[in-house]
N, C-alpha and C positions, 0 to 999 in steps of 0.2 A: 538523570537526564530523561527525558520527553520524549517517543518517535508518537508521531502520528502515521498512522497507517491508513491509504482510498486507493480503493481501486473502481474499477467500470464506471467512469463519470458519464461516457459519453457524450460529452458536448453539452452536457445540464449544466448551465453555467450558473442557476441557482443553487443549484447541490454542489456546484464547487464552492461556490460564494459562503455555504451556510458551512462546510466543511472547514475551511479557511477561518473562517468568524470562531467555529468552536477551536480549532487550534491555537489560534490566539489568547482564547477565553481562557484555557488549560495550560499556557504557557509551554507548549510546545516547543522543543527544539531544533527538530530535524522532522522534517513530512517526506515519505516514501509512497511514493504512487504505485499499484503496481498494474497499471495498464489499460490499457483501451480509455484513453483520455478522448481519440478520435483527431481534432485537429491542434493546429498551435496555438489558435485563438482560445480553446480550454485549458491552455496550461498557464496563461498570463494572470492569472489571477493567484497562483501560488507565488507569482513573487513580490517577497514581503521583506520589511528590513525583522520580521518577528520568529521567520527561522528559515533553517536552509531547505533543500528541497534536491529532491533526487527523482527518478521515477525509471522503469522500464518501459518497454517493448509491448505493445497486446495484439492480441492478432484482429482486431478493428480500427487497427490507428494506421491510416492509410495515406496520410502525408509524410514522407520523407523528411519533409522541413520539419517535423515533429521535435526529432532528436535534436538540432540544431538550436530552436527555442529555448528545448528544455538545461541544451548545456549551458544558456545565457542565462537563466536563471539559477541553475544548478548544476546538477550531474547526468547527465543520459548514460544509464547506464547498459543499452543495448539487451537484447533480448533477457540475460539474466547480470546478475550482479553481486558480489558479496562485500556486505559493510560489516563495520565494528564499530561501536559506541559503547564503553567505557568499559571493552573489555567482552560486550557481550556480543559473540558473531551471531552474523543474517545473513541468509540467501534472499533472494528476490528474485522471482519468474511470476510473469502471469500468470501460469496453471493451465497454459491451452492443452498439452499432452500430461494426462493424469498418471504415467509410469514414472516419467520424470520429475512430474510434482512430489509425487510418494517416494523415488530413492535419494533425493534432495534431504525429504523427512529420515529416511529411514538411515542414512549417509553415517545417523554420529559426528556428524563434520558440524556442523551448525546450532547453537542456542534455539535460534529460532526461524522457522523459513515460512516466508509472507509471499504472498500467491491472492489471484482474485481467479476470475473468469467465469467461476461460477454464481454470481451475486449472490453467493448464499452466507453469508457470519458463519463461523467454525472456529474453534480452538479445540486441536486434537493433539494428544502426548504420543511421540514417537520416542519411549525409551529416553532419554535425555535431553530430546529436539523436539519443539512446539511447534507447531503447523497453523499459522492462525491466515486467514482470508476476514476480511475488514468486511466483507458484503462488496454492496453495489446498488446502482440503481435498482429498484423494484422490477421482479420479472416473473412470468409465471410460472411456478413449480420450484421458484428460489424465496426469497424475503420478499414482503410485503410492503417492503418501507426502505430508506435507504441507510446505510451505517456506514460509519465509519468504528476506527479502531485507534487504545492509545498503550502502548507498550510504557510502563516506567522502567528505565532499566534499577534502579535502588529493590526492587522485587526479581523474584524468578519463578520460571515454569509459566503457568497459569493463570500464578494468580498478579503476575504482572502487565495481566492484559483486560483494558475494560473496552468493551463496546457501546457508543452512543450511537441513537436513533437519532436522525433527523427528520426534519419535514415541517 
């Protein structure tokens, strides 16, 4: 199975649109957002008959109606979240409090725990649990470009994780 992993879209509904385009492209399964989409009008475009769609909480998503959208498309899964796909557990938080981002990592509870906020691409090993951030819009002192991320679960650790450039 396929996750696609975006986080920080902010309302770029190009970089959602080319986001969306390459999970299709990669036959993605399941796309995990994890935050600051910003309004509902950026989350319509994640739905697709080509996969399911979940997403969290960000602390810049300031419509209410947000979650409500996103349940109509998929899952809201409120500020954090834990999925499983085919065996392999996930957390999901967007990463605004960095103590809680790292004992989520450091927990042992988790395969892998997927977090944005920083727009920065990362895949870091916490002992058994991957810590991966997909990037984000471009920002300065983060990435220069926007990414996304694609988890295969048929792999593990690491090297079950590629990151695409868009733009």
């Amino acid at each position: 199975m396929k996750l696609g992993i975006v986080s920080d879209t902010h309302d770029n509904l190009a970089h959602v649109q080319q986001a969306v385009s390459l999970f299709e492209l990669e036959g993605v399964d399941h796309v995990i957002h994890c935050g600051d989409i910003i309004a509902p009008f950026s989350a319509t475009p994640f739905d697709t008959d080509s996969f399911e769609f979940s997403a969290v909480r960000g602390n810049n998503d300031g419509e209410w109606a947000l979650g409500n959208v996103v349940d109509e498309l998929g899952t809201y899964l409120g500020q954090c979240g834990e999925l499983t796909f085919d065996g392999v557990e996930i957390a999901v938080y967007h990463g605004t409090n960095t103590v809680l981002r790292e004992a989520l990592a450091e927990a042992g509870t988790y395969d892998y725990v997927f977090h944005g906020h920083t727009h920065e691409r990362t895949i870091t090993s916490h002992g058994d649990t991957v810590r991966v951030n997909p990037g984000g819009l471009p920002i300065e002192g983060a990435d220069d470009a926007f990414h996304v991320a694609i988890l295969d679960t048929e792999e593990s650790g690491t090297d079950a994780i590629t990151h695409h450039q868009l733009d």
